[in-house]
BABAKE-925164 format. One record per residue (C-alpha): residue in three letters; x negated, y, z. Coordinates in pm, whole numbers, padded with zeros to 5 digits, always signed. Last residue first. Layout:
ALAXYZ;...
end
This chain:
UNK+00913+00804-01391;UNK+00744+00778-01712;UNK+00468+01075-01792;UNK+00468+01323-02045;UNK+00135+01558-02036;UNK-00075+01718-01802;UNK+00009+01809-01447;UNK+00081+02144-01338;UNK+00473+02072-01216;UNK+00812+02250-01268;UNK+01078+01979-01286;UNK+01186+01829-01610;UNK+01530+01721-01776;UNK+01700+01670-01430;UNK+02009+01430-01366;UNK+01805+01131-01515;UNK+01543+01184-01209;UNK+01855+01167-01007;UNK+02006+00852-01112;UNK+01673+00710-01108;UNK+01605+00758-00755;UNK+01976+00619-00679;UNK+01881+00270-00859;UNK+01595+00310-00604;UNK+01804+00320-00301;UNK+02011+00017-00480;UNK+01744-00215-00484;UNK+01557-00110-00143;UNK+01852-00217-00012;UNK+01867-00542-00198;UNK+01454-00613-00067;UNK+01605-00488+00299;UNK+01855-00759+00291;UNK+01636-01028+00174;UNK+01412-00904+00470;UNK+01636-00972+00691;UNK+01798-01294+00558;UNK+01436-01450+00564;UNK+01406-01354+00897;UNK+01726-01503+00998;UNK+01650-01809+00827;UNK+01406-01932+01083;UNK+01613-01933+01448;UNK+01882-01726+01541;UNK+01723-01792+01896;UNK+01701-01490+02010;UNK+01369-01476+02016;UNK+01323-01580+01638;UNK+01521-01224+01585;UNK+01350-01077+01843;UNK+01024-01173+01687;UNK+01121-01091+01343;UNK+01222-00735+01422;UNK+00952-00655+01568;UNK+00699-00760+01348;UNK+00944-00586+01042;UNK+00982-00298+01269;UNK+00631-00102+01215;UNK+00590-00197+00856;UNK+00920-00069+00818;UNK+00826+00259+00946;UNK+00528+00225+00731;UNK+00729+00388+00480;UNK+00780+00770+00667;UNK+00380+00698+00539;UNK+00369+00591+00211;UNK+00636+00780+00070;UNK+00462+01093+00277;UNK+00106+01004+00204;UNK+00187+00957-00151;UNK+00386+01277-00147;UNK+00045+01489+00026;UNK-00201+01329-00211;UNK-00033+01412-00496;UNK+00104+01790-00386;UNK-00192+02002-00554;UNK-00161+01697-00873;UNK+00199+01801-00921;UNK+00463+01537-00838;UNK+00626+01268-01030;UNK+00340+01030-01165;UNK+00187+00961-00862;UNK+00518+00924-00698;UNK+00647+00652-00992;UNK+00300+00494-00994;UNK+00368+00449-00630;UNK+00685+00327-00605;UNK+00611+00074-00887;UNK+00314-00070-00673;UNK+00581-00100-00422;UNK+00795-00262-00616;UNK+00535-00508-00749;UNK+00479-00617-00376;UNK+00823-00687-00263;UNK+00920-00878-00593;UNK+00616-01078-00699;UNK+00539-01203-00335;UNK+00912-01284-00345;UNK+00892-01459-00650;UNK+00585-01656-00552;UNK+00763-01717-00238;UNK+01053-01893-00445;UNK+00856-02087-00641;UNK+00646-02214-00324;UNK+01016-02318-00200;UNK+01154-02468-00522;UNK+00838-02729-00501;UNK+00923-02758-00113;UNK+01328-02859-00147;UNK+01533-02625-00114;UNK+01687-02544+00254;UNK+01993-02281+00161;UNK+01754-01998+00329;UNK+01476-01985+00065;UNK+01676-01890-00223;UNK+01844-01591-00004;UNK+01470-01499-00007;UNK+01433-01537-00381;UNK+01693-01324-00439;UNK+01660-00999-00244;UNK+01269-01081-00410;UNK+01426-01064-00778;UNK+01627-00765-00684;UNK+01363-00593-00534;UNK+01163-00619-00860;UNK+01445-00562-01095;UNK+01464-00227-00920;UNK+01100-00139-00952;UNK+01114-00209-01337;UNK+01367+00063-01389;UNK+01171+00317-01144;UNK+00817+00238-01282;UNK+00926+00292-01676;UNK+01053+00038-01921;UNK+00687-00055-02139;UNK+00434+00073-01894;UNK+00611-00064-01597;UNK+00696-00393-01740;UNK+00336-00443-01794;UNK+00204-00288-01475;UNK+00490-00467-01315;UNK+00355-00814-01481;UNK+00019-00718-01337;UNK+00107-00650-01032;UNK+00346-00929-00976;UNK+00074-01227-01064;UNK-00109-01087-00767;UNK+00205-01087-00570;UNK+00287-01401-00634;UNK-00065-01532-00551;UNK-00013-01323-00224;UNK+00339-01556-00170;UNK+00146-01879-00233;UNK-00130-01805-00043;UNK+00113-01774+00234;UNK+00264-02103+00148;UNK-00057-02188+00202;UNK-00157-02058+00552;UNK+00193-02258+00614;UNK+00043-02656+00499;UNK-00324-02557+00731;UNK-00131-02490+00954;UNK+00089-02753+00998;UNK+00456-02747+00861;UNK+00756-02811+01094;UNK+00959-02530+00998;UNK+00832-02328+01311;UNK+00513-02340+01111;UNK+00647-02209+00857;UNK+00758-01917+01036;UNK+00410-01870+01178;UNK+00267-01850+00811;UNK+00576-01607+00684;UNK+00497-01411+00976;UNK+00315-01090+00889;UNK+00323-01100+00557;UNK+00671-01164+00510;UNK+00771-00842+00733;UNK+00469-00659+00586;UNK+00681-00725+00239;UNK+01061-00697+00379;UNK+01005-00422+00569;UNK+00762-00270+00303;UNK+01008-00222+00049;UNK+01306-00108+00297;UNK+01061+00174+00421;UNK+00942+00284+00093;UNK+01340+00325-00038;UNK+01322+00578+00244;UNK+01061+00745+00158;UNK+01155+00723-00220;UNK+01485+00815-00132;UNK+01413+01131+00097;UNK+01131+01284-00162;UNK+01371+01289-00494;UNK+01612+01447-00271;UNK+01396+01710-00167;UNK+01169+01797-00489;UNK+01321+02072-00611;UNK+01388+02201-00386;UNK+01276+02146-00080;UNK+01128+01860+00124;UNK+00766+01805-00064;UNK+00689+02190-00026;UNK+00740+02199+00362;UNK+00490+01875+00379;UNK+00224+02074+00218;UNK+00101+02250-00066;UNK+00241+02573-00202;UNK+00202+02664-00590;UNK-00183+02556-00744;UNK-00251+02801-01021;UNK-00086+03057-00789;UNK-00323+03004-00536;UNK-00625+03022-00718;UNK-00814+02703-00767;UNK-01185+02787-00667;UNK-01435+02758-00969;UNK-01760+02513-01029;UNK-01525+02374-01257;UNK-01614+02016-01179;UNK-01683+01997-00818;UNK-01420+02221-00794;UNK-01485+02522-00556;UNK-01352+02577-00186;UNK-01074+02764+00016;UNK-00911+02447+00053;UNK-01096+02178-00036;UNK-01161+02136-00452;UNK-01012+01844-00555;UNK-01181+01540-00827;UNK-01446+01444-00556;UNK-01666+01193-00727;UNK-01713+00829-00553;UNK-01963+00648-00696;UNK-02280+00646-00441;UNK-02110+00710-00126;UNK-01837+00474-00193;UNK-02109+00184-00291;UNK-02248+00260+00044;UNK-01849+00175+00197;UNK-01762-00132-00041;UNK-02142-00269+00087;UNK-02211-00305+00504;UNK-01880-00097+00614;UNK-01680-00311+00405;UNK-01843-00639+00452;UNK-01819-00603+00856;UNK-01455-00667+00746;UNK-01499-01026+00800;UNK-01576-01010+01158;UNK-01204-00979+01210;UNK-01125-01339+01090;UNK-01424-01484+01288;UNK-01254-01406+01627;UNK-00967-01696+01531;UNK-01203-01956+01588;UNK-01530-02043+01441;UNK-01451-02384+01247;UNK-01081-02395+01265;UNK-01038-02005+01243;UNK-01283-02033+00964;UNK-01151-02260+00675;UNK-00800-02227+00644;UNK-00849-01835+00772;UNK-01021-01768+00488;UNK-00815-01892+00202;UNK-00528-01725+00379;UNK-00720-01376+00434;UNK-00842-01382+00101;UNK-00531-01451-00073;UNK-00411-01125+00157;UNK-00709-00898-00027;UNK-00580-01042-00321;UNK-00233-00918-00248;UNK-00353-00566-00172;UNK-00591-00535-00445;UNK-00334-00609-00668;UNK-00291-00217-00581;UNK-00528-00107-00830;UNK-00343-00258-01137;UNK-00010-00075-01046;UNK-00222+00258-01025;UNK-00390+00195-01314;UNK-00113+00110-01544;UNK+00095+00382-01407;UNK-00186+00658-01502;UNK-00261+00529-01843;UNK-00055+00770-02044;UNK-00217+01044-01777;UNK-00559+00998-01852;UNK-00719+00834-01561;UNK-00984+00993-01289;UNK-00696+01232-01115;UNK-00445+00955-01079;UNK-00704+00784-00947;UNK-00808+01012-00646;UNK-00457+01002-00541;UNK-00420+00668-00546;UNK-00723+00631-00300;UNK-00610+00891-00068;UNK-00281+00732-00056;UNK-00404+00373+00034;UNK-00712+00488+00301;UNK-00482+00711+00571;UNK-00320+00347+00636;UNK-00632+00135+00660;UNK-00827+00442+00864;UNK-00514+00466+01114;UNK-00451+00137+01107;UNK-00789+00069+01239;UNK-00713+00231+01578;UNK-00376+00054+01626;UNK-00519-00271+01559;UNK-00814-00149+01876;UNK-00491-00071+02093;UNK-00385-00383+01996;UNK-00655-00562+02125;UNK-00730-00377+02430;UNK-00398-00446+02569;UNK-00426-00847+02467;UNK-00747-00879+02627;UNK-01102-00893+02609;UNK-01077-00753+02267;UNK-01430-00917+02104;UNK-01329-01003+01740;UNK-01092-00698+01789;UNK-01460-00437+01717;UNK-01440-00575+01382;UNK-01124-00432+01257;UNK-01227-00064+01480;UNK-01579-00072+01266;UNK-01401-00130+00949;UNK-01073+00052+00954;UNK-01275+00414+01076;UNK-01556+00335+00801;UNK-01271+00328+00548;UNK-01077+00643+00705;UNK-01398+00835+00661;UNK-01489+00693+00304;UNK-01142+00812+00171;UNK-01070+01107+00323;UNK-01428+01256+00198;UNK-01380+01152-00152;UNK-00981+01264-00143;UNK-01148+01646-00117;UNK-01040+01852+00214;UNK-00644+02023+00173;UNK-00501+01762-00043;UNK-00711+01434+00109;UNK-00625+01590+00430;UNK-00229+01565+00349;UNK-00260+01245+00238;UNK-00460+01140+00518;UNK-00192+01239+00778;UNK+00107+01072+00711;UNK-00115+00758+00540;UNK-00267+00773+00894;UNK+00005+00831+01094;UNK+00180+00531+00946;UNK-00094+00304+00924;UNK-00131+00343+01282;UNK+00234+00246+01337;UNK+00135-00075+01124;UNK-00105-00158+01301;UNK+00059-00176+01637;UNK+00331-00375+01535;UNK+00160-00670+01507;UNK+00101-00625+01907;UNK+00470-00559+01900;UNK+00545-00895+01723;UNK+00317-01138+01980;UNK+00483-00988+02258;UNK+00832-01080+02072;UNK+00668-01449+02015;UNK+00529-01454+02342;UNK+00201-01360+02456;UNK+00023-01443+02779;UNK-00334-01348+02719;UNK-00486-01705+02740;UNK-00665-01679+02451;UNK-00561-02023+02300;UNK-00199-02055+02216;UNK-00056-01745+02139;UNK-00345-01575+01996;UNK-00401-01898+01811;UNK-00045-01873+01660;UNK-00049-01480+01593;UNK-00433-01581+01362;UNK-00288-01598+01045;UNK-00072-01373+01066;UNK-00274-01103+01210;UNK-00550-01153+00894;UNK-00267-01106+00658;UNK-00184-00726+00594;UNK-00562-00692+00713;UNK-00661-00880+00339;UNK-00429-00697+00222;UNK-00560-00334+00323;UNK-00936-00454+00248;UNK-00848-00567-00077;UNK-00766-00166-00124;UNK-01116-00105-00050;UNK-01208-00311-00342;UNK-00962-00114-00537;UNK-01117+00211-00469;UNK-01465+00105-00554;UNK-01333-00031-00898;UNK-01171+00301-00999;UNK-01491+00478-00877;UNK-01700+00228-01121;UNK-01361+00329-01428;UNK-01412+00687-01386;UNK-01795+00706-01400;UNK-01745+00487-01748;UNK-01504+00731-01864;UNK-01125+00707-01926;UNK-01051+00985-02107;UNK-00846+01331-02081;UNK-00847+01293-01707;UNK-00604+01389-01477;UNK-00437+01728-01407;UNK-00507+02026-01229;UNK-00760+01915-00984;UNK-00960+01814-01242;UNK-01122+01446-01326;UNK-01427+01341-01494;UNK-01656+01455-01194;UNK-02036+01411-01334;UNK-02043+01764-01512;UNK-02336+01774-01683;UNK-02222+02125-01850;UNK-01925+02262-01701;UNK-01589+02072-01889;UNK-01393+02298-02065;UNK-00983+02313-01978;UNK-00692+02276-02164;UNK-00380+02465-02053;UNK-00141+02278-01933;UNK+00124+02018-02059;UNK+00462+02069-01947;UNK+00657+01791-01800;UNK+00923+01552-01944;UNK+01023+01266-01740;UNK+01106+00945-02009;UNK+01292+00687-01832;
end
């Protein structure tokens, strides 16, 4: 649906300017300087899926082999633990990103995730080790909305759903990764190896950070990089939590949170033990890492149809028959099909759950000012790591219990159809208003 917003006064660029964005709106083109920061952000955003993955596909051999004494439900709070870092840090870093430059958000929370992801390789025990997962959520969570809210400043704004839906099949790839990976090395160097991986970050993604990342927001109080001028007040409106749950952005703000939570229940949820409840199936390990290929490969495939879909229907239409399709293929899943239907269906659900978050995001990045960007993606993204905190939980009790396999699949099938109508709701609204009062440039779907 078309969201009408008014365009705002065009702006010169100083002379040798190397920052193609503005804090007031994105850019008019999409410039080769533009597209090599665009690329560093999404190979830090690999870094997110692959870590969406990595616990899964090591939870069995922490189980079995380190001797810590984990149970399944043991086993689901430790994989808890990242998430609820995520959660203060996309809480958090999307509110710093506003008030200190995304550039400097960005590479601190990436060097935080990388030293803190290698640093479990040697946990001595299980304490230490998810108080370490806990530690790197913070940088991987704080890292997401930073990053799209440098890009929406680097893209023209007819673009800026494309590239946002596009940068977060970084997430699924990163996951592919993690499978691929862990078929090979846990075998041959044990489930330590996994966690060494993301040495590669702070060795390359985060020096090739330093070198292309522009900062597109002037810190509070400071100057544009690309103005050379400080934002006045007025120019910008209030920033800030307070701003994001009043009118007239309040209502608008609660569903996408909480249409965020249901999302990432079902896709952290599936990501977290999809491999260990195939295994429970009777599959081997080296047969569930792949249906967990399967569902990243799915998700892959999903961001670029989304991006499509998005483009052509808008980010909120598309992001309901996403959820719907994933509510679907999970229900699929639980009448016992037989194992061609059953990669089918993951690579549904991986196209489902992870296109409709990429949809949520374009949709925030696209609804809200660019002073309040950072600080809405951090809040969608953040109140939404509250599923990410309970799916782990959730499916070890649930398996603890004894309701056996399908009742995780029926949980996060539920929260998929949830998610379904809470976003059906979102678009209701937007309909309801003809245009909001933003500073962003130009007509953009929502």
């Amino acid at each position: 649906m078309n969201h009408i917003l008014p365009a705002a006064m065009p702006q010169r660029s100083s002379p040798g300017a190397s920052v193609p964005g503005s804090p007031e709106g994105p850019a008019p083109r999409f410039s080769k300087a533009s597209a090599a920061a665009v690329l560093v952000c999404w190979l830090l955003v690999v870094f997110d899926g692959y870590d969406l993955i990595v616990y899964g596909t090591v939870q069995s051999s922490l189980i079995s082999e380190t001797g810590w004494g984990l149970s399944k439900a043991t086993a689901g709070t430790i994989g808890s633990m990242a998430f609820l870092g995520m959660m203060i840090g996309a809480i958090f870093a999307g509110r710093m990103a506003d008030s200190w430059g995304r550039r400097r958000t960005i590479l601190g929370c990436a060097i935080v995730f990388s030293v803190f992801t290698v640093l479990c390789a040697f946990a001595p025990n299980a304490a230490v080790f998810g108080v370490l997962r806990l530690l790197a959520g913070i940088g991987l969570g704080g890292l997401v909305p930073s990053a799209n809210a440098l890009v929406a400043e680097l893209v023209p704004a007819k673009w800026r759903s494309l590239i946002a839906t596009l940068m977060m099949s970084g997430v699924p790839i990163g996951g592919s990764i993690a499978a691929l990976a862990g078929i090979q090395l846990i075998p041959a160097f044990g489930w330590e190896s996994m966690f060494l991986v993301a040495v590669l970050a702070l060795v390359i993604v985060v020096p090739l950070g330093l070198k292309f990342l522009p900062e597109t927001l002037a810190p509070a109080g400071g100057t544009s990089a690309r103005t050379g001028k400080t934002p006045s007040a007025a120019a910008k409106g209030p920033a800030g939590f307070a701003s994001l749950l009043r009118a007239p952005y309040l209502g608008v703000s609660v569903l996408f949170a909480v249409a965020t939570i249901a999302t990432l229940f079902a896709w952290y949820g599936l990501g977290t033990w999809l491999p260990n409840l195939m295994q429970l199936a009777g599959y081997n390990l080296g047969s569930a890492l792949t249906f967990a290929l399967a569902l990243n490969l799915g998700a892959v495939a999903g961001s670029v149809i989304t991006a499509w879909a998005g483009t052509r229907f808008g980010p909120v239409p598309t992001a309901i028959a996403a959820a719907a399709v994933a509510a679907a293929a999970l229900v699929v899943l639980v009448t016992g099909p037989p194992v061609a239907v059953v990669y089918f269906m993951l690579v549904l659900a991986g196209v489902g759950t992870h296109g409709t978050q990429c949809l949520i995001i374009a949709a925030v990045a696209s609804h809200y000012p660019g002073h309040l960007r950072g600080t809405a993606l951090g809040w969608a993204l953040g109140t939404g790591r509250i599923g990410a905190v309970a799916a782990p939980q959730a499916g070890g009790l649930l398996l603890a219990a004894g309701l056996g396999v399908n009742s995780n699949f029926l949980a996060f099938a539920g929260a998929a159809a949830i998610a379904a109508v809470l976003l059906a709701a979102v678009g209701l609204k937007l309909t309801s208003k003809l245009s909001i009062p933003t500073s962003s440039t130009g007509a953009n779907n929502v």
